[in-house]
C-alpha positions in Angstrom: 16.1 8.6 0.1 17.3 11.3 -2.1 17.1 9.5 -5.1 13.9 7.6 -4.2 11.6 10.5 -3.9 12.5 12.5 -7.2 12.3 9.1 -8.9 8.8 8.4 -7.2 7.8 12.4 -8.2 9.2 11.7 -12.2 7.1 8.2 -12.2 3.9 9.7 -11.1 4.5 12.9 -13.6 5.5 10.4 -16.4 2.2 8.1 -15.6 5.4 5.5 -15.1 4.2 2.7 -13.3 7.2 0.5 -13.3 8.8 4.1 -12.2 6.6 4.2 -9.4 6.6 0.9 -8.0 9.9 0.5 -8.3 10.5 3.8 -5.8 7.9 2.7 -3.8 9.6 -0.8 -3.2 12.8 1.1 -2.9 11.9 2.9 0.1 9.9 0.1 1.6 13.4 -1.8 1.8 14.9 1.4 2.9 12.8 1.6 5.9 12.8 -2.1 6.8 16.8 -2.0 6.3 16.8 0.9 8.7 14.9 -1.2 11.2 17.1 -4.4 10.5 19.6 -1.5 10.7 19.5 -0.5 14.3 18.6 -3.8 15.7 21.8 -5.1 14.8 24.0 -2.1 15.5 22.4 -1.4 18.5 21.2 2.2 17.1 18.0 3.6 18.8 15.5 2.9 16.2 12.2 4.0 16.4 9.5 2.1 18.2 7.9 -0.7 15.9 4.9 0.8 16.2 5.8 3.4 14.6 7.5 0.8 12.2 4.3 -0.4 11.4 2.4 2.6 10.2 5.2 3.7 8.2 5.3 0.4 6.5 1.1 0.3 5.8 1.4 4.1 4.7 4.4 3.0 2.1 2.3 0.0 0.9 -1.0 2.8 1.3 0.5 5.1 -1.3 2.1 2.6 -3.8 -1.5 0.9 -4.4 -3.0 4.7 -4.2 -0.8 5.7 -7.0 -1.4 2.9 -9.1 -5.4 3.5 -9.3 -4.6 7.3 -9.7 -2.3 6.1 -12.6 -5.3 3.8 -13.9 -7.4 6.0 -13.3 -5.4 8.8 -15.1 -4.9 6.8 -18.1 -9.0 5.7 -18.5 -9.8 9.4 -18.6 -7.1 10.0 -20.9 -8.4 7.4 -23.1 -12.0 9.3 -23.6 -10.1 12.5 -24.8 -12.6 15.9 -25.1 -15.2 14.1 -26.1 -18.7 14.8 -24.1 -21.0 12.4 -25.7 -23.5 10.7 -23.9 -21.8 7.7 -23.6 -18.8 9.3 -22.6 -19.7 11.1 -19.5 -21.4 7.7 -18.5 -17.9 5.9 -19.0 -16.6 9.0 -16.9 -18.8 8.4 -13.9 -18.4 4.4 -14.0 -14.5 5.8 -13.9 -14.9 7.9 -11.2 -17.0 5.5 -8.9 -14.1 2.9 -9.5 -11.8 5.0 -8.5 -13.5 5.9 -5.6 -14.8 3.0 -4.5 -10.9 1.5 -4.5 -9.6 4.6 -2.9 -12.5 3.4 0.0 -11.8 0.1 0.0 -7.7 0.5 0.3 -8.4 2.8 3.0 -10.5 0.8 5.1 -8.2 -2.3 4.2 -5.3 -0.5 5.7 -6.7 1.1 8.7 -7.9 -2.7 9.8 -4.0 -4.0 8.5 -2.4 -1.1 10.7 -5.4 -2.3 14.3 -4.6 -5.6 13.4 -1.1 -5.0 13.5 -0.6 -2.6 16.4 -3.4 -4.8 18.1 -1.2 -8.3 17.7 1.7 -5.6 18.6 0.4 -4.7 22.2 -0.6 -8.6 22.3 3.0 -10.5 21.8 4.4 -7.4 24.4 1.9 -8.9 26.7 2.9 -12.6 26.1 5.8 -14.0 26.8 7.6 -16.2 23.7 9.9 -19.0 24.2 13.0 -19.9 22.2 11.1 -22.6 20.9 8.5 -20.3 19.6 10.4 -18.0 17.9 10.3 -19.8 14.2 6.7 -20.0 14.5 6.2 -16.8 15.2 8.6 -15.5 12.6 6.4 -17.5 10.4 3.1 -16.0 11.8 4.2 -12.9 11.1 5.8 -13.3 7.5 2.5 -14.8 6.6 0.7 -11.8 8.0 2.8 -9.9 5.9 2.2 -11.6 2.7 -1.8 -12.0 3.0 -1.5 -7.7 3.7 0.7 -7.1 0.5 -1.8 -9.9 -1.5 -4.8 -7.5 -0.5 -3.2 -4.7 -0.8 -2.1 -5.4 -4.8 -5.6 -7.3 -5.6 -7.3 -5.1 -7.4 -9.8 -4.7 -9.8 -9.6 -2.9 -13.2 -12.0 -0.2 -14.7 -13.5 -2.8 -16.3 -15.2 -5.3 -13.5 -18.2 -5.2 -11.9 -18.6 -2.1 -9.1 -20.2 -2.1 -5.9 -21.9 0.5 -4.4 -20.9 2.0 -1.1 -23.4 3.8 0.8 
């Protein structure tokens, strides 16, 4: 953790991606090891509610800091200039970044319901031995299609939408 944070502050200040990513990954299997952690030593972890937000706000800011980074890098691109043109590519710029910032926020606030909300659900049901595999599987495939829309996104370049 000590090392993961400065590394994370020197990406972002570098406009390192890889730098970034790689710190924000790092403390994503820092906080799942801490939860594998205490399961098996019998330490008293924090709920897994709590578990879960900290996971979506980890995978929240990793794809927050890449469109800040994209999105650092596009304007860095234009330079001084204040042509026509130029303030019109800084608007489109800005409205993509916003419109992602939107969109990753509303994707992770329905992730983090969905997930306390199928949380509360399996504490109410009861799950076999037999069941256990399948839901392992449920739940790693949960996982996946979060991180696949969490990572899918769109470059300066594509089409926008228009949020009202």
């Amino acid at each position: 953790m000590i090392l993961i944070t400065p590394a994370g502050l020197v990406g972002m200040l570098l406009r390192k991606r890889r730098i970034v990513s790689l710190a924000s990954m790092g403390l994503l299997l820092l906080l799942i090891w801490g939860k594998v952690a205490g399961d098996l030593f019998g330490i008293g972890a924090p709920d897994t509610a709590v578990f879960l937000v900290q996971f979506m706000a980890i995978l929240f800011f990793w794809e927050a800091s890449s469109i800040a980074l994209i999105f650092d890098s596009a304007f860095k691109e234009l330079g001084p200039k204040l042509d026509d043109i130029s303030v019109a590519i800084r608007i489109r710029v800005s409205d993509w970044a916003r419109l992602q910032l939107v969109a990753l926020a509303q994707l992770s606030l329905a992730a983090i319901g969905l997930s306390l909300g199928l949380l509360v659900l399996g504490s109410t049901v009861s799950v076999s031995i037999n069941q256990l595999g399948f839901t392992a599987i449920l739940v790693l495939a949960s996982v996946v299609a979060i991180l696949f829309l969490l990572t899918n996104r769109r470059e300066p370049g594509s089409p926008l939408k228009r949020v009202e």
